[in-house]
C-alpha positions as a Markdown table, in Angstrom:
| # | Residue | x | y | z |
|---|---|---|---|---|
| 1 | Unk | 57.6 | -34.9 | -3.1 |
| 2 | Unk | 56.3 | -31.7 | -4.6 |
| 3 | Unk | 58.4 | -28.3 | -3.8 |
| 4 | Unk | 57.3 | -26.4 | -1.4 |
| 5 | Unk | 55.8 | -22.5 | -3.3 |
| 6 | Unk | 58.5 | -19.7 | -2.5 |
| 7 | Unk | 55.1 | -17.8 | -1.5 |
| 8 | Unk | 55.0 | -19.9 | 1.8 |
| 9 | Unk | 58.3 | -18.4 | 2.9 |
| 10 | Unk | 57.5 | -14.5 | 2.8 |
| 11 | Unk | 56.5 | -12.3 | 5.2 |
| 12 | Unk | 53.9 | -10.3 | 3.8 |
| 13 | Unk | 50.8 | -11.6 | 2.7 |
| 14 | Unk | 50.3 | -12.9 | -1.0 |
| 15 | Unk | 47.9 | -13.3 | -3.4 |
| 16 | Unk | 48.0 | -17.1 | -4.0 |
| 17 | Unk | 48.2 | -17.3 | -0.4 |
| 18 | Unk | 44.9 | -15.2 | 0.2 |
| 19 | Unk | 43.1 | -16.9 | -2.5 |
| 20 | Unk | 43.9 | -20.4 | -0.7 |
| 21 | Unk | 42.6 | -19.3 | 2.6 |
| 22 | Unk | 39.2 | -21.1 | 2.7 |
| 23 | Unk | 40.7 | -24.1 | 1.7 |
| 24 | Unk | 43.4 | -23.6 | 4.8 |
| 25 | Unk | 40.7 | -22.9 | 6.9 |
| 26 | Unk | 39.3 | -26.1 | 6.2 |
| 27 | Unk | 42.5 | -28.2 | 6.7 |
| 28 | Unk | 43.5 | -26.0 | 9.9 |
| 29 | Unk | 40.1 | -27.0 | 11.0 |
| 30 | Unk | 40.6 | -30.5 | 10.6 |
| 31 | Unk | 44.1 | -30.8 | 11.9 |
| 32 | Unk | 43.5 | -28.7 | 15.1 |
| 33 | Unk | 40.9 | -31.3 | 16.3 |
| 34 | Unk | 43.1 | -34.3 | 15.1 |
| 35 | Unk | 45.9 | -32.7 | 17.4 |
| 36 | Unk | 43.1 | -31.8 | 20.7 |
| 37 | Unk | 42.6 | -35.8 | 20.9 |
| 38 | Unk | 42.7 | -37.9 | 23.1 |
| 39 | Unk | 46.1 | -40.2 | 22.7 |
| 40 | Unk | 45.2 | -43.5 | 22.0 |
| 41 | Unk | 48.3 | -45.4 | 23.6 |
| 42 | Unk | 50.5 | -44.9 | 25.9 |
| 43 | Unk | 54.3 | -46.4 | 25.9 |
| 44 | Unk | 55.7 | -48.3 | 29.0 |
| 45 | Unk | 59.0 | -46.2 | 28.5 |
| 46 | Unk | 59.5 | -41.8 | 27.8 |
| 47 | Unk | 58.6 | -40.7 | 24.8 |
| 48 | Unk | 60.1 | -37.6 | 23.6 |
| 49 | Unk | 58.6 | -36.2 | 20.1 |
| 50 | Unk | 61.2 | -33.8 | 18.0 |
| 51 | Unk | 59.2 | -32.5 | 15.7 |
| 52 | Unk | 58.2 | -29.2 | 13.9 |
| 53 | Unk | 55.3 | -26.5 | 12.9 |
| 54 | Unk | 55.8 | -26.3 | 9.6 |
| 55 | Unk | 56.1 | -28.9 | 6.8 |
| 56 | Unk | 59.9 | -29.3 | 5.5 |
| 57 | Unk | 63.6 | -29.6 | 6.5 |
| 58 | Unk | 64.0 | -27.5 | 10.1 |
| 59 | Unk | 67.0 | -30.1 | 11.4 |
| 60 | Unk | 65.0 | -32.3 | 13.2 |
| 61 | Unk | 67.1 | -35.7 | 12.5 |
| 62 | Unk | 69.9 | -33.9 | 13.7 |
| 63 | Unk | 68.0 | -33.0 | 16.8 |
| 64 | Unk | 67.0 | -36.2 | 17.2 |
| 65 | Unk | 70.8 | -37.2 | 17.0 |
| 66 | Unk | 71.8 | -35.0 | 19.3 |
| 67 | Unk | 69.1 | -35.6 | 21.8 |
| 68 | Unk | 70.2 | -39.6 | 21.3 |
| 69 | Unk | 74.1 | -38.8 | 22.1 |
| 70 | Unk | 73.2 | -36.9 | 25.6 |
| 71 | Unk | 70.6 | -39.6 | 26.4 |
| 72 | Unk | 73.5 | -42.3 | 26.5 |
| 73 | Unk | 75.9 | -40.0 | 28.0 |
| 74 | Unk | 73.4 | -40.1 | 30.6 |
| 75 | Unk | 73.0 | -44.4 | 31.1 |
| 76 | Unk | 70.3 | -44.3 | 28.6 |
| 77 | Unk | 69.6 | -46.9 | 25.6 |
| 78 | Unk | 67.7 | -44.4 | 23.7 |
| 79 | Unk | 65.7 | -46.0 | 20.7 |
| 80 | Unk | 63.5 | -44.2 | 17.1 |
| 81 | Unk | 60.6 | -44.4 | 16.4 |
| 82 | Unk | 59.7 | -42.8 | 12.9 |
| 83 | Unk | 56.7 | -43.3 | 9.9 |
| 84 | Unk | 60.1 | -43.9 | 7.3 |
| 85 | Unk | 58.5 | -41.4 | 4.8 |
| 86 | Unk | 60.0 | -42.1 | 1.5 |
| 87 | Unk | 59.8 | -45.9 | 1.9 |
| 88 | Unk | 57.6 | -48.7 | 0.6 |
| 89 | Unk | 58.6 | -51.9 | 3.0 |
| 90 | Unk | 55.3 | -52.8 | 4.9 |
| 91 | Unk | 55.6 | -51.8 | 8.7 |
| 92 | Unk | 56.3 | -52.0 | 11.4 |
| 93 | Unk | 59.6 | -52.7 | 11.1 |
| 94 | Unk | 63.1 | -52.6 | 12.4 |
| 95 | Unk | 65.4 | -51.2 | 10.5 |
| 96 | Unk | 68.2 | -53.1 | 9.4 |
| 97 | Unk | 71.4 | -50.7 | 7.1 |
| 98 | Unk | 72.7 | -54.1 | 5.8 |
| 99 | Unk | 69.6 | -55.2 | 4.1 |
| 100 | Unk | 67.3 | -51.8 | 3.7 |
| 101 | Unk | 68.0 | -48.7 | 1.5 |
| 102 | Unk | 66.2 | -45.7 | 1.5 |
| 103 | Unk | 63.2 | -47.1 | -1.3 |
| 104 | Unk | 62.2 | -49.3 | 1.5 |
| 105 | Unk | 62.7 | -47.3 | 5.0 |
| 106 | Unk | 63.2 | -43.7 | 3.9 |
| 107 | Unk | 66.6 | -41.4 | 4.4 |
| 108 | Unk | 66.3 | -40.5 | 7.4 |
| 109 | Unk | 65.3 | -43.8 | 9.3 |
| 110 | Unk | 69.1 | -44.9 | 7.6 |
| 111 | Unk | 70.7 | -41.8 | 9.5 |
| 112 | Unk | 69.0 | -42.2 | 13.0 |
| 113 | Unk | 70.5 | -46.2 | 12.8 |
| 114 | Unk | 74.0 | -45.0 | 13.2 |
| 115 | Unk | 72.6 | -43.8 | 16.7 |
| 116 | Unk | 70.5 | -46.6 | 18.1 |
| 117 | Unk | 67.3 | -49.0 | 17.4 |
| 118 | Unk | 65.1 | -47.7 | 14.5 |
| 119 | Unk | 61.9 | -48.5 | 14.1 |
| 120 | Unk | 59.4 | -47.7 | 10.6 |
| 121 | Unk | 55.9 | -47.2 | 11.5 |
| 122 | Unk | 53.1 | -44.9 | 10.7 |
| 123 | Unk | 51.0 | -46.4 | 12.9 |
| 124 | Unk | 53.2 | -45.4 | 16.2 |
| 125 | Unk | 51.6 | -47.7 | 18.7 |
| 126 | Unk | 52.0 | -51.1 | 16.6 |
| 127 | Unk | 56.1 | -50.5 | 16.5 |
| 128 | Unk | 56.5 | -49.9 | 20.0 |
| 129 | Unk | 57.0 | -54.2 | 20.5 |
| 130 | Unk | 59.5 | -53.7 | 18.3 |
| 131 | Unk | 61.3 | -51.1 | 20.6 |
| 132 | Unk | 60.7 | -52.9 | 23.8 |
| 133 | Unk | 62.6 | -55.8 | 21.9 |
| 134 | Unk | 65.5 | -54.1 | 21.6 |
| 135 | Unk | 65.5 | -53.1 | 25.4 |
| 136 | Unk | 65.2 | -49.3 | 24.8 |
| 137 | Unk | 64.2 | -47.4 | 27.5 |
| 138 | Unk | 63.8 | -44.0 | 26.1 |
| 139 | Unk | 61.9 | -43.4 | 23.0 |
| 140 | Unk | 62.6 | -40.6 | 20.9 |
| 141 | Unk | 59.9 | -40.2 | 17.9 |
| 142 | Unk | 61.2 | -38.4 | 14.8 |
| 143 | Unk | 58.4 | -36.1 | 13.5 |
| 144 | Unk | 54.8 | -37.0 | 14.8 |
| 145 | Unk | 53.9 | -33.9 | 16.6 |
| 146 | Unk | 50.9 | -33.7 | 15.3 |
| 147 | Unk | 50.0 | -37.5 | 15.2 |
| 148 | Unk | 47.8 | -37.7 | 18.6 |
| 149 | Unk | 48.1 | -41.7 | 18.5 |
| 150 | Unk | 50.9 | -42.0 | 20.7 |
| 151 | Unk | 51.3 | -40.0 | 24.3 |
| 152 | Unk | 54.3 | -37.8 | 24.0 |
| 153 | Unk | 55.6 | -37.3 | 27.7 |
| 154 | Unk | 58.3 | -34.2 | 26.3 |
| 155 | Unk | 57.3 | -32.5 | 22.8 |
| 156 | Unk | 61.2 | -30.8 | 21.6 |
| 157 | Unk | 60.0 | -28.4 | 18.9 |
| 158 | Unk | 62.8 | -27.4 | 16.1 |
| 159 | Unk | 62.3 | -23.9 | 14.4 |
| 160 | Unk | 64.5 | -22.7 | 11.6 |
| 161 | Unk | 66.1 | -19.2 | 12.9 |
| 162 | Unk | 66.2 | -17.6 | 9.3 |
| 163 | Unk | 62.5 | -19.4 | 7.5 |
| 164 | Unk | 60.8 | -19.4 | 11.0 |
| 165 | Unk | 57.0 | -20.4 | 10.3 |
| 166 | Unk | 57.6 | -18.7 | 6.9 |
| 167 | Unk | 53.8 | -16.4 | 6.1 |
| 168 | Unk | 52.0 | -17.7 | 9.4 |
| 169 | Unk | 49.3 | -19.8 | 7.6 |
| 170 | Unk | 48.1 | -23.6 | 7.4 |
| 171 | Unk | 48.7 | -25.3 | 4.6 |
| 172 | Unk | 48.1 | -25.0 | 1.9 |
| 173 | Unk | 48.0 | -21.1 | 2.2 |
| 174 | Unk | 51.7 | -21.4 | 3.9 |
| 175 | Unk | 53.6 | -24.2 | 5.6 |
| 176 | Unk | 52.2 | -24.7 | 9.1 |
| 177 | Unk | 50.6 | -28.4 | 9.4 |
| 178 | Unk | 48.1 | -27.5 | 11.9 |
| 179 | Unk | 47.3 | -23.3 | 13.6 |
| 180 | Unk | 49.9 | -22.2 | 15.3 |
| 181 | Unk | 48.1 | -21.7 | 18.7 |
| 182 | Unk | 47.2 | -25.4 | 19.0 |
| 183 | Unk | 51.0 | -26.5 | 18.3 |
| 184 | Unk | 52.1 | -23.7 | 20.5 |
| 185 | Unk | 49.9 | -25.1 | 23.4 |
| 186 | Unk | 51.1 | -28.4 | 23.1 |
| 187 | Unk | 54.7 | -27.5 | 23.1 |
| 188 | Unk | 56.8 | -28.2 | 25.7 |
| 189 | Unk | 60.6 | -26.8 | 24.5 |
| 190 | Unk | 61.2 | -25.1 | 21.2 |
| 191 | Unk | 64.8 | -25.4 | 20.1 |
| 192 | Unk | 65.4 | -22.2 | 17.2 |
| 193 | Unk | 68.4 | -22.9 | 15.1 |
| 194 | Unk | 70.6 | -20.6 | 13.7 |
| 195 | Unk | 70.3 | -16.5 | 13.9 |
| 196 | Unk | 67.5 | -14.8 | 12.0 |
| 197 | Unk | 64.7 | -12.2 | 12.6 |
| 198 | Unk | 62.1 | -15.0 | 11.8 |
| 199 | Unk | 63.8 | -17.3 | 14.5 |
| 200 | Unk | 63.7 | -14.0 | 16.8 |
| 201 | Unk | 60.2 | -13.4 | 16.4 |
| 202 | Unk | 59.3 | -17.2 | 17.2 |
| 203 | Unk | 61.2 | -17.0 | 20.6 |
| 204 | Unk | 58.9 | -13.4 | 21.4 |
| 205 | Unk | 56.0 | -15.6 | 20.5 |
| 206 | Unk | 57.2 | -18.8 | 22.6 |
| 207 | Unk | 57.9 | -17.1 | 25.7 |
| 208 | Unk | 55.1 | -15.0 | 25.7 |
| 209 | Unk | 53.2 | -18.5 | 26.1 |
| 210 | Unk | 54.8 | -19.4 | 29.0 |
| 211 | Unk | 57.0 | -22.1 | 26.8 |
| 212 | Unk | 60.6 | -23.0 | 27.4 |
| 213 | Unk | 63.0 | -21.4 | 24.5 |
| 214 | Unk | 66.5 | -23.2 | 23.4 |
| 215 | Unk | 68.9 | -22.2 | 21.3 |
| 216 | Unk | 70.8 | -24.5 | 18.6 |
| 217 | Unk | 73.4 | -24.5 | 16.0 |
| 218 | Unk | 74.3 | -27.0 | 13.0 |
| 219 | Unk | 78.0 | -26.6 | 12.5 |
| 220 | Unk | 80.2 | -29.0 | 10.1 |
| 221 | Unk | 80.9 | -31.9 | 12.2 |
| 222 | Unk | 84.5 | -32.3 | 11.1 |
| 223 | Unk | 86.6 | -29.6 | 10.5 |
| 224 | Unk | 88.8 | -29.5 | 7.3 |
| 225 | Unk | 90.8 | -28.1 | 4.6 |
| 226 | Unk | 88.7 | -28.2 | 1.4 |
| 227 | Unk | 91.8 | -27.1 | -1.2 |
| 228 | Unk | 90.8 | -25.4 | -4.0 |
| 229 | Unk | 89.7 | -27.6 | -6.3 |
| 230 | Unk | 85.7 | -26.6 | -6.9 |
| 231 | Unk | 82.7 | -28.7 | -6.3 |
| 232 | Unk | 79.4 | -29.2 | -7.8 |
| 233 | Unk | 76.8 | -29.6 | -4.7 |
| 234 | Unk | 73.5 | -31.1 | -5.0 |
| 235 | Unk | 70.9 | -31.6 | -2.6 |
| 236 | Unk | 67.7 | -32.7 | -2.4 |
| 237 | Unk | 66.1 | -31.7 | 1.2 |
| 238 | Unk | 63.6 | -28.8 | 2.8 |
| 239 | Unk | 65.4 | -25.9 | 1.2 |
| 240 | Unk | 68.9 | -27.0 | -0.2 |
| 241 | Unk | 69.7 | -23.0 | -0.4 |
| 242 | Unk | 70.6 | -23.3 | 3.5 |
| 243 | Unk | 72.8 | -26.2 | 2.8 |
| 244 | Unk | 74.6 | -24.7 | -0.1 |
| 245 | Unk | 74.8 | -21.0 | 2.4 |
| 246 | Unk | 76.6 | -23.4 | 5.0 |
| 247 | Unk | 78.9 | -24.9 | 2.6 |
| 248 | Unk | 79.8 | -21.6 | 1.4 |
| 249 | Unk | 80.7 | -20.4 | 5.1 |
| 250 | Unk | 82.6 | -23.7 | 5.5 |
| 251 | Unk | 84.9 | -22.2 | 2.7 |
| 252 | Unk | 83.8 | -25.0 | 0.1 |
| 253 | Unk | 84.8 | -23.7 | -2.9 |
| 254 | Unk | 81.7 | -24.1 | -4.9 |
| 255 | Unk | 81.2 | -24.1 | -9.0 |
| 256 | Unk | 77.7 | -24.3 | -8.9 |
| 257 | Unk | 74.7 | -26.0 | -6.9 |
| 258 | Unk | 71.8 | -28.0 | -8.0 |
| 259 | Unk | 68.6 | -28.1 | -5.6 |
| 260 | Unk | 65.8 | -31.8 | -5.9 |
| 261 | Unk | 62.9 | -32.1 | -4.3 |
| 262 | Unk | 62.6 | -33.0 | -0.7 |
| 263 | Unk | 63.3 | -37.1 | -0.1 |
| 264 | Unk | 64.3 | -36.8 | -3.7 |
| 265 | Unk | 64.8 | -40.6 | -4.9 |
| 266 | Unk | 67.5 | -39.6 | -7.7 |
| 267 | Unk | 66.7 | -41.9 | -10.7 |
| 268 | Unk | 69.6 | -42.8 | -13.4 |
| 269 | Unk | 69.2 | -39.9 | -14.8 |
| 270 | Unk | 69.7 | -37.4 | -12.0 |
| 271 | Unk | 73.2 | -39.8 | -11.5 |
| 272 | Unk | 74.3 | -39.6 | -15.2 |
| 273 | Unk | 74.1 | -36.3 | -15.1 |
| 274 | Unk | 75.5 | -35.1 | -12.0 |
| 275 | Unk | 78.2 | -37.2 | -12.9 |
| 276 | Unk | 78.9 | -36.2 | -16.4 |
| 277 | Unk | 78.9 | -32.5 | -15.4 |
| 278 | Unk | 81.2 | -33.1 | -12.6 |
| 279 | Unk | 83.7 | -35.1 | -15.2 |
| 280 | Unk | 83.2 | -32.1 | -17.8 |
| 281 | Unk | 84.3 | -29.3 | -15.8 |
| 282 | Unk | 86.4 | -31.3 | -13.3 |
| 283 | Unk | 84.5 | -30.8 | -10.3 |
| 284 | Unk | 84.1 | -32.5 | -7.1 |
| 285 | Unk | 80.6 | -33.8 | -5.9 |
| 286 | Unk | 79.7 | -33.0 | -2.1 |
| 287 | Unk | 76.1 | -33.3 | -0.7 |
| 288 | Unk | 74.1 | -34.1 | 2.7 |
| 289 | Unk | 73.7 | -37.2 | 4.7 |
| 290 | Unk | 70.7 | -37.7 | 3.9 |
| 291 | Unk | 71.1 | -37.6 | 0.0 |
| 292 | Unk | 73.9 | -40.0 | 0.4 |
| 293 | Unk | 71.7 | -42.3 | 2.3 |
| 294 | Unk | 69.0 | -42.2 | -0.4 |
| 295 | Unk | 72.0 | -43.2 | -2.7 |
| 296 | Unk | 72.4 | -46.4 | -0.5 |
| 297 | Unk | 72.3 | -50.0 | -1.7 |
| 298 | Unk | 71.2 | -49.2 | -5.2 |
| 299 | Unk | 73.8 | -50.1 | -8.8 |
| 300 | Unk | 74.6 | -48.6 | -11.8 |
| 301 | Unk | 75.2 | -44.6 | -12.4 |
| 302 | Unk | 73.6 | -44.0 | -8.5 |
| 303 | Unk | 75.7 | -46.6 | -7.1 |
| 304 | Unk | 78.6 | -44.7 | -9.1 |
| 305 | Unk | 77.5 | -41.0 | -7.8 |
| 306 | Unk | 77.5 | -42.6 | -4.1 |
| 307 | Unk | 80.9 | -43.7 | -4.3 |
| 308 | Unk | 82.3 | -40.7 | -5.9 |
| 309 | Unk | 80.5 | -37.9 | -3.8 |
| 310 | Unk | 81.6 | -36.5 | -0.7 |
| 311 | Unk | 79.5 | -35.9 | 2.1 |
| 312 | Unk | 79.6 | -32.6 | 4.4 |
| 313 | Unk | 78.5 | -33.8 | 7.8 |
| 314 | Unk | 76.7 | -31.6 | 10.1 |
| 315 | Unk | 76.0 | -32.2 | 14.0 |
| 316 | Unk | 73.9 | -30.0 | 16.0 |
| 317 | Unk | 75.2 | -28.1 | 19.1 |
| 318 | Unk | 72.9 | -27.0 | 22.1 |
| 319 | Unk | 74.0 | -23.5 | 23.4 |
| 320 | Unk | 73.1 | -25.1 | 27.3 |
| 321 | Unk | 73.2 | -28.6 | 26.3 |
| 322 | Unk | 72.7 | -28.8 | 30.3 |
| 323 | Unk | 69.0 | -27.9 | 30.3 |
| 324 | Unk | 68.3 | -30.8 | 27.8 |
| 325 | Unk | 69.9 | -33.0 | 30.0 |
| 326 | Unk | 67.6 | -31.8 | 32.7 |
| 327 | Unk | 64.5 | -32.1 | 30.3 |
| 328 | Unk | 65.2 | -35.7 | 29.5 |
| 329 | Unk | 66.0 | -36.4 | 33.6 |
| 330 | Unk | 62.6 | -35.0 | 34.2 |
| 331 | Unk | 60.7 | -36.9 | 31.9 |
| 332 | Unk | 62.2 | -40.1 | 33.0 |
| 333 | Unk | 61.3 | -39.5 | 36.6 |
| 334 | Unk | 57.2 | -38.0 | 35.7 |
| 335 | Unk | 57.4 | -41.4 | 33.5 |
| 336 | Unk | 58.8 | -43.9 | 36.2 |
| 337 | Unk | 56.8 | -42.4 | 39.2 |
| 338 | Unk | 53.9 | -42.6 | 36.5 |
């Protein structure tokens, strides 16, 4: 995946961004009537979408996971439903940890597994047999906001408190996938994560529309002593800066970092060398979930990195984990008295 221009993420307006406006203007076009129409299906079971404005990381597969764990605290068999970007196995299809890596359902589909029934399809409607298979009754769709195939009956928005919507413009002037306005209307909860005057701004904007406005954390999901020894972090995900900024307030003791790509596949490469730097200066490895997933079920110097890496789980926290209880009660009842 190509990275993301640091001009998307400032403030102030910029010149490639200016110079990319009629082209934006085009796709925000495009995209705003893709999102007005008409959903083409509609599930027997809820559907809840956790998705964002902009395009990269925002923590929506923790979301997701978070969402999931209430759900069943609640008596519900909650179930995913996710396009699998990254992977090349034809669709739809359930996804399996013991037979699929990340080359063939993507990173994140591994990660929502641990929590329930996953199913990889682009085309939302066609995996929705595969759900009802599994005897889910509560969907939750990982990204897909913007997809108008599939009725959502609760749309979860996630915002990043420090990037926010980064400049304000549609791709590929800055990093919203569609204008704000239309996302905005079709929002039903917008969870901001983390402090930051971008986040801030977003929750001025969100109320002002009459939209409901949560507030999240992602905290370490284990607490531990990391010891002194130094590490050599690596991660290949929306903007690995946030994740090296938490390991550092963690109290990792960190030698140097080393950002990829978003859904970076690491080739052999990438593996020989992370590894060889780590055995020259005697450092430990530590990266995301998500990177180790992408590491899964493959040999030689990756299979090598995998085992020697540690992973720094992260869990996100609702500051009135309450009111998303009462979002998901809601929904069920709209859908069952549907």
């Amino acid at each position: 995946m190509i990275e993301a221009p640091r001009f998307w993420w400032l403030q102030r307006l910029s010149v490639p961004a200016l110079l990319l406006s009629p082209i934006a203007g085009l796709y925000g076009y495009v995209a705003g009537r893709r999102m007005r129409g008409a959903p083409k299906a509609t599930a027997a079971v809820p559907v809840i979408c956790i998705g964002n404005y902009v395009v990269g990381g925002a923590g929506k597969t923790p979301t997701a996971l978070a969402v999931a764990r209430i759900a069943r605290g609640m008596g519900l068999k909650p179930g995913f439903l996710t396009r699998g970007y990254g992977g090349k196995a034809p669709p739809p299809l359930l996804v399996d940890p013991a037979l699929h890596g990340a080359t063939e359902v993507g990173d994140e589909a591994l990660l929502l597994a641990a929590a329930g029934p996953v199913v990889v399809s682009p085309d939302r409607p066609a995996g929705l047999p595969l759900l009802a298979e599994q005897g889910v009754d509560l969907i939750l769709m990982d990204d897909g906001f913007q997809n108008p195939s599939l009725r959502k009956d609760l749309t979860l928005i996630v915002v990043d408190g420090a990037a926010g919507i980064g400049n304000g413009r549609v791709i590929p002037s800055g990093p919203l996938r569609a204008p704000l306005r239309t996302q905005i209307v079709r929002s039903d909860a917008v969870v901001v994560v983390g402090p930051g005057k971008a986040g801030d701004r977003m929750v001025r904007r969100i109320a002002r529309a009459g939209r409901i406005v949560l507030r999240g954390a992602i905290a370490p999901a284990v607490q531990r002593d990391w010891g002194e020894r130094p590490f050599l972090a690596f991660a290949g995900i929306g903007r690995p800066e946030k994740f090296f900024n938490t390991l550092d307030r963690a109290g990792v003791p960190l030698a140097d970092v080393k950002g990829f790509p978003d859904h970076h596949l690491y080739s052999e490469e990438d593996a020989r060398k992370l590894l060889a730097r780590a055995e020259q200066d005697g450092l430990g490895l530590i990266t995301t979930s998500k990177d180790h997933a992408r590491l899964a079920r493959l040999d030689g110097e990756r299979a090598k990195l995998r085992e020697k890496v540690v992973v720094f789980d992260v869990a996100m926290t609702f500051e009135n984990e309450d009111r998303i209880a009462g979002l998901i009660a809601e929904t069920v009842r709209k859908v069952r008295t549907r």
